[in-house]
PyMOL commands that place a pseudoatom at each C-alpha (Angstrom):
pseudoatom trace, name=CA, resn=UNK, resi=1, chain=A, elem=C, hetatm=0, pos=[162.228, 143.752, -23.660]
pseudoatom trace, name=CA, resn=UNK, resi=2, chain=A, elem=C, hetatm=0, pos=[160.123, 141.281, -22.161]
pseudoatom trace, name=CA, resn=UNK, resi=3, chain=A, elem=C, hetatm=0, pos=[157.445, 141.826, -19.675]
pseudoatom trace, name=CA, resn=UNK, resi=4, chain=A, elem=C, hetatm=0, pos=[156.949, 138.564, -17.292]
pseudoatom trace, name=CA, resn=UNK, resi=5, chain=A, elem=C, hetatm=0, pos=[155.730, 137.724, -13.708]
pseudoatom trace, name=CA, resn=UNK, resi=6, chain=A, elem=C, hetatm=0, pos=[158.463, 136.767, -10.723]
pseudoatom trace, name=CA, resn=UNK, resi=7, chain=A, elem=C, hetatm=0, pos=[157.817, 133.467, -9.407]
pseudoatom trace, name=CA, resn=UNK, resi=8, chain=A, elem=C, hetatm=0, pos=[160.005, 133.584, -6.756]
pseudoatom trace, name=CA, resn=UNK, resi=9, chain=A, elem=C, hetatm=0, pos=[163.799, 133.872, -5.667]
pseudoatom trace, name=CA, resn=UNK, resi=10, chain=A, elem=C, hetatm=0, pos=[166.969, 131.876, -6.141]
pseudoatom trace, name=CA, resn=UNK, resi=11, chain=A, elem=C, hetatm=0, pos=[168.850, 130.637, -4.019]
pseudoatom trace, name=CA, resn=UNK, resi=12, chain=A, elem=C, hetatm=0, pos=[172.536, 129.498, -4.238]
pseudoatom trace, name=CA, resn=UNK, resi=13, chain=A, elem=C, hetatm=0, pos=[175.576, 128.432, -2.046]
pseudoatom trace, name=CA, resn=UNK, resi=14, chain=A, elem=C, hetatm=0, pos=[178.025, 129.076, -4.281]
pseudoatom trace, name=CA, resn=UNK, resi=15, chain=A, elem=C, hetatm=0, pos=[177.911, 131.399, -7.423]
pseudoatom trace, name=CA, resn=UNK, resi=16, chain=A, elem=C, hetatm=0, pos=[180.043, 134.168, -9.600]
pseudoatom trace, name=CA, resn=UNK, resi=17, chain=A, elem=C, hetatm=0, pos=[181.236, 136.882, -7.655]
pseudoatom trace, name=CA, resn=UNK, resi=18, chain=A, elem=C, hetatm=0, pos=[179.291, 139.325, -9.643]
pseudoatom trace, name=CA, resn=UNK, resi=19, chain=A, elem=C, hetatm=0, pos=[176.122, 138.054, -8.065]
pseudoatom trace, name=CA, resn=UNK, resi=20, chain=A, elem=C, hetatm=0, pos=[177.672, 139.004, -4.462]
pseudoatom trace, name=CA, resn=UNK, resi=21, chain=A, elem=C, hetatm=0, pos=[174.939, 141.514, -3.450]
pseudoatom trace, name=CA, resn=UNK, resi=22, chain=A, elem=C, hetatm=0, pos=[172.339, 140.730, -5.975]
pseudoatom trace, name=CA, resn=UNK, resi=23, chain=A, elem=C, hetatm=0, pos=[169.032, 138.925, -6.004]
pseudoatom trace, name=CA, resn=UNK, resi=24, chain=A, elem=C, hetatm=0, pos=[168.304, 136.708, -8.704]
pseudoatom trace, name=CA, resn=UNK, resi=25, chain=A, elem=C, hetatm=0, pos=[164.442, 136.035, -9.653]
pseudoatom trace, name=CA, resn=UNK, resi=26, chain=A, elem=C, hetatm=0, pos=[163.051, 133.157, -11.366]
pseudoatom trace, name=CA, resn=UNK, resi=27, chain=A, elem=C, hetatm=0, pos=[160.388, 134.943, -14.088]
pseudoatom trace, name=CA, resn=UNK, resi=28, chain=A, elem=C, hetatm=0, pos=[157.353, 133.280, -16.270]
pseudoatom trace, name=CA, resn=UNK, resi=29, chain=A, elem=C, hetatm=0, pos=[157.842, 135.328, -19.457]
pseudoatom trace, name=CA, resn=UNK, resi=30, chain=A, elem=C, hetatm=0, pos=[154.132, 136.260, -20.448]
pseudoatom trace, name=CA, resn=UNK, resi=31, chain=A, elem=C, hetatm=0, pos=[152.220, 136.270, -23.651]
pseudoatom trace, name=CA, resn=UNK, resi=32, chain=A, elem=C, hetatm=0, pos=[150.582, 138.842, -25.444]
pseudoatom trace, name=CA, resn=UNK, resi=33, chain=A, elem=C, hetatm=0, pos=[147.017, 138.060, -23.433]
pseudoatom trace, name=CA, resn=UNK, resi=34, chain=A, elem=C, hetatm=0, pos=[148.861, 138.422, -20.309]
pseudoatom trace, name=CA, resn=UNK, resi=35, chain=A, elem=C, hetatm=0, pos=[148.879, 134.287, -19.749]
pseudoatom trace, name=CA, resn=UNK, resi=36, chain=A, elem=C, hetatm=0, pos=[152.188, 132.817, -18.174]
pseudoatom trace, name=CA, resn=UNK, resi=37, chain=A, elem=C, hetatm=0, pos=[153.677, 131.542, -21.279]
pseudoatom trace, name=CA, resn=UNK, resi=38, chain=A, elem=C, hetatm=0, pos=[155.592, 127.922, -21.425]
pseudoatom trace, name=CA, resn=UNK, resi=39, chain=A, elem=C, hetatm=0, pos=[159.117, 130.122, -20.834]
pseudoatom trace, name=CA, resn=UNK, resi=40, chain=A, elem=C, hetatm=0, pos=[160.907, 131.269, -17.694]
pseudoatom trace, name=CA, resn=UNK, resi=41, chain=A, elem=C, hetatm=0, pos=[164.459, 133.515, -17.421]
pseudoatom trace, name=CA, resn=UNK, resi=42, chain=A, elem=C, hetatm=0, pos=[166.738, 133.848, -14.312]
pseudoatom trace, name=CA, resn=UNK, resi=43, chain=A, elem=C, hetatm=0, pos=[166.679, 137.472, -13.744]
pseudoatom trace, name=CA, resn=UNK, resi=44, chain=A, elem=C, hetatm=0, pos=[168.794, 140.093, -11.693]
pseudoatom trace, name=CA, resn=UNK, resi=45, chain=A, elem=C, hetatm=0, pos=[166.994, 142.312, -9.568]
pseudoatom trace, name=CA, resn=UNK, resi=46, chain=A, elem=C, hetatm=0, pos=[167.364, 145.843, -10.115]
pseudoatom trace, name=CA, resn=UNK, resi=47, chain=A, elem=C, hetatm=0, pos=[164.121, 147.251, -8.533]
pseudoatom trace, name=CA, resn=UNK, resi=48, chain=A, elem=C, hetatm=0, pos=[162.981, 145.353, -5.461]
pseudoatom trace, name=CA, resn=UNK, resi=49, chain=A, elem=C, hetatm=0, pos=[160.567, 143.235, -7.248]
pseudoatom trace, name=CA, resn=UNK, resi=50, chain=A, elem=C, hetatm=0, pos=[158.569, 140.345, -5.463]
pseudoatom trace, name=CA, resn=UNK, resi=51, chain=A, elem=C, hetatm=0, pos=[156.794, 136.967, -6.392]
pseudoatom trace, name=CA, resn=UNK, resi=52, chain=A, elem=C, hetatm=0, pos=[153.619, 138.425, -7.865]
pseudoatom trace, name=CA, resn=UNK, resi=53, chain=A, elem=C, hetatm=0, pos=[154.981, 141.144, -9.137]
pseudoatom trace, name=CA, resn=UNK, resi=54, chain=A, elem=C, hetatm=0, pos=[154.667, 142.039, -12.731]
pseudoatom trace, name=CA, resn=UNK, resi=55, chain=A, elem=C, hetatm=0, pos=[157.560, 142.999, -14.228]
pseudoatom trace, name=CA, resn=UNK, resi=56, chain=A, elem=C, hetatm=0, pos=[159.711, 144.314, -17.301]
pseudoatom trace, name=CA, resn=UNK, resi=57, chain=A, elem=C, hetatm=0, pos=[162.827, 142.606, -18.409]
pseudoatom trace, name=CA, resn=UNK, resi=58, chain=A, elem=C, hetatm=0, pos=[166.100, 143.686, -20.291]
pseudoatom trace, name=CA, resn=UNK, resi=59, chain=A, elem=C, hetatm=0, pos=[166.899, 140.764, -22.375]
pseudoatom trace, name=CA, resn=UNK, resi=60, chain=A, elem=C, hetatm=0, pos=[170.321, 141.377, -23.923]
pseudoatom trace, name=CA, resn=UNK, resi=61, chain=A, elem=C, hetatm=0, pos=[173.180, 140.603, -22.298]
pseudoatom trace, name=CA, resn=UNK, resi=62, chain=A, elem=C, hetatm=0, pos=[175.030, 143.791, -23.479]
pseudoatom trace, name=CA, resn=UNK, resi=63, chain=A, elem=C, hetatm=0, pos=[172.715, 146.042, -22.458]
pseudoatom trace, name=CA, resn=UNK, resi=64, chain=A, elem=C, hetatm=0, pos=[172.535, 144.613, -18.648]
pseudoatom trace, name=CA, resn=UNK, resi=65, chain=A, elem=C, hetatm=0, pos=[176.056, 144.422, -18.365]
pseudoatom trace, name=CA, resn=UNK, resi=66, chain=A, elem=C, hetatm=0, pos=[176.034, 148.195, -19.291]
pseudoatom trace, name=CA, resn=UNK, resi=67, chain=A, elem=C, hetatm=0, pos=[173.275, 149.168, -15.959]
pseudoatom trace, name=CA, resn=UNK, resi=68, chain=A, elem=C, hetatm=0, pos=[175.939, 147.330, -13.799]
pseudoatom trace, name=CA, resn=UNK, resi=69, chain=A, elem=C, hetatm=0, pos=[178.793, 149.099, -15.606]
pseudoatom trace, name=CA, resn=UNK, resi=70, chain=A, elem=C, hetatm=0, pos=[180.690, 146.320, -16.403]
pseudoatom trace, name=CA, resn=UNK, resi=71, chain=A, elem=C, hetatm=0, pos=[182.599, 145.253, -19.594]
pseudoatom trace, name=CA, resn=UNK, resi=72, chain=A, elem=C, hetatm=0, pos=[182.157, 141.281, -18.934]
pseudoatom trace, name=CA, resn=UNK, resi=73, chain=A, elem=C, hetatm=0, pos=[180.214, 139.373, -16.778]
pseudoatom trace, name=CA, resn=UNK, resi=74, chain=A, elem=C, hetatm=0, pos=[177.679, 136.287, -16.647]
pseudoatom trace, name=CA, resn=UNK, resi=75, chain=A, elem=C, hetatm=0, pos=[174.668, 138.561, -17.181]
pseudoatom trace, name=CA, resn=UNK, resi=76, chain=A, elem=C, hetatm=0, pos=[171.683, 138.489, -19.653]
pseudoatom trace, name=CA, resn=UNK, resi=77, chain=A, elem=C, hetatm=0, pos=[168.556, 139.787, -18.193]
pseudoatom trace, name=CA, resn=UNK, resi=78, chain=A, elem=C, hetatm=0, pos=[167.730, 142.386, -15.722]
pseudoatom trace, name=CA, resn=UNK, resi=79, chain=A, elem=C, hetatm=0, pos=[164.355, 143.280, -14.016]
pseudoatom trace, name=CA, resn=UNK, resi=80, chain=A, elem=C, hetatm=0, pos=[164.439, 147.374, -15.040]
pseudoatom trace, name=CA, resn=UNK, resi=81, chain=A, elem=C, hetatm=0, pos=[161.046, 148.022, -14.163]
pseudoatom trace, name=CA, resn=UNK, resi=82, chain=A, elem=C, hetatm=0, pos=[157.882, 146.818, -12.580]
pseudoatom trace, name=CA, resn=UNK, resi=83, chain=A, elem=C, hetatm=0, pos=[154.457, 147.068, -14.254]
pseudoatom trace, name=CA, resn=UNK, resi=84, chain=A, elem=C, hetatm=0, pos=[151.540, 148.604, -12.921]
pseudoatom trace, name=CA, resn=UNK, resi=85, chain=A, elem=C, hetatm=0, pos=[149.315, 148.202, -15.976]
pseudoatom trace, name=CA, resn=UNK, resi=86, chain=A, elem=C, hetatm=0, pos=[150.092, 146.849, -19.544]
pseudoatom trace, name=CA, resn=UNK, resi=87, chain=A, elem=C, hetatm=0, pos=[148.111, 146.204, -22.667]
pseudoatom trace, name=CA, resn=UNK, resi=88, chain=A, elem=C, hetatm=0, pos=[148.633, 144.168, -25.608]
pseudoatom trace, name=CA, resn=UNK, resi=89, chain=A, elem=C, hetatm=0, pos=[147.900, 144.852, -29.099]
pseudoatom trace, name=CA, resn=UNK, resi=90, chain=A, elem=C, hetatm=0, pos=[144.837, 143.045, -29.142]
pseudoatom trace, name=CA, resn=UNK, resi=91, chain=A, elem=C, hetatm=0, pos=[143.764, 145.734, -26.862]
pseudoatom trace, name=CA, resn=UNK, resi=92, chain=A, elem=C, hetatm=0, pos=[143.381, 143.379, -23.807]
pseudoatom trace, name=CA, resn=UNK, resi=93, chain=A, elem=C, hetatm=0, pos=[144.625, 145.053, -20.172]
pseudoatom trace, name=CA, resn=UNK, resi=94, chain=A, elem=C, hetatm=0, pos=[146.376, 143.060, -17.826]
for i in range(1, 94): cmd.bond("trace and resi %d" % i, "trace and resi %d" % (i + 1))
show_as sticks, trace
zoom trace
């Protein structure tokens, strides 16, 4: 699990079928102070998350393919969940 911030949407013309239906997310993975980090991940939506929006990510292609009940498919990461209020183990809130 990784928890990261949606920059904004992708957009495609052509794509896998599996992503028929589906929004995909482009999200700055964030570090343990809460600061956008120097990685990003191409998520699926799952929740109706926005740009802005804080969020918590399935990274394991396994266990996403399981929440769309598939055995196979060209999925790694999944927005499960979106964060109202985090903090670290430094004790900082974000």
């Amino acid at each position: 699990m990784k928890i990261a911030r949606v920059r904004g949407n992708v957009v495609s013309t052509i794509n896998h079928p599996f992503f028929d239906g589906h929004r995909l997310l482009v999200c700055d993975v964030l570090d343990d102070s809460g600061a956008v980090g120097e990685k990003y991940v191409i998520a699926v939506d799952t929740v109706e998350a926005g740009p802005g929006d804080t969020v918590l990510l399935l990274d394991e292609g396994t266990s996403s393919r399981q929440i769309f009940g598939i055995a196979s498919g060209p999925i790694r990461t999944t927005i499960v969940g979106i964060v109202d209020d985090w903090s670290s183990a430094a004790g900082e809130s974000s």
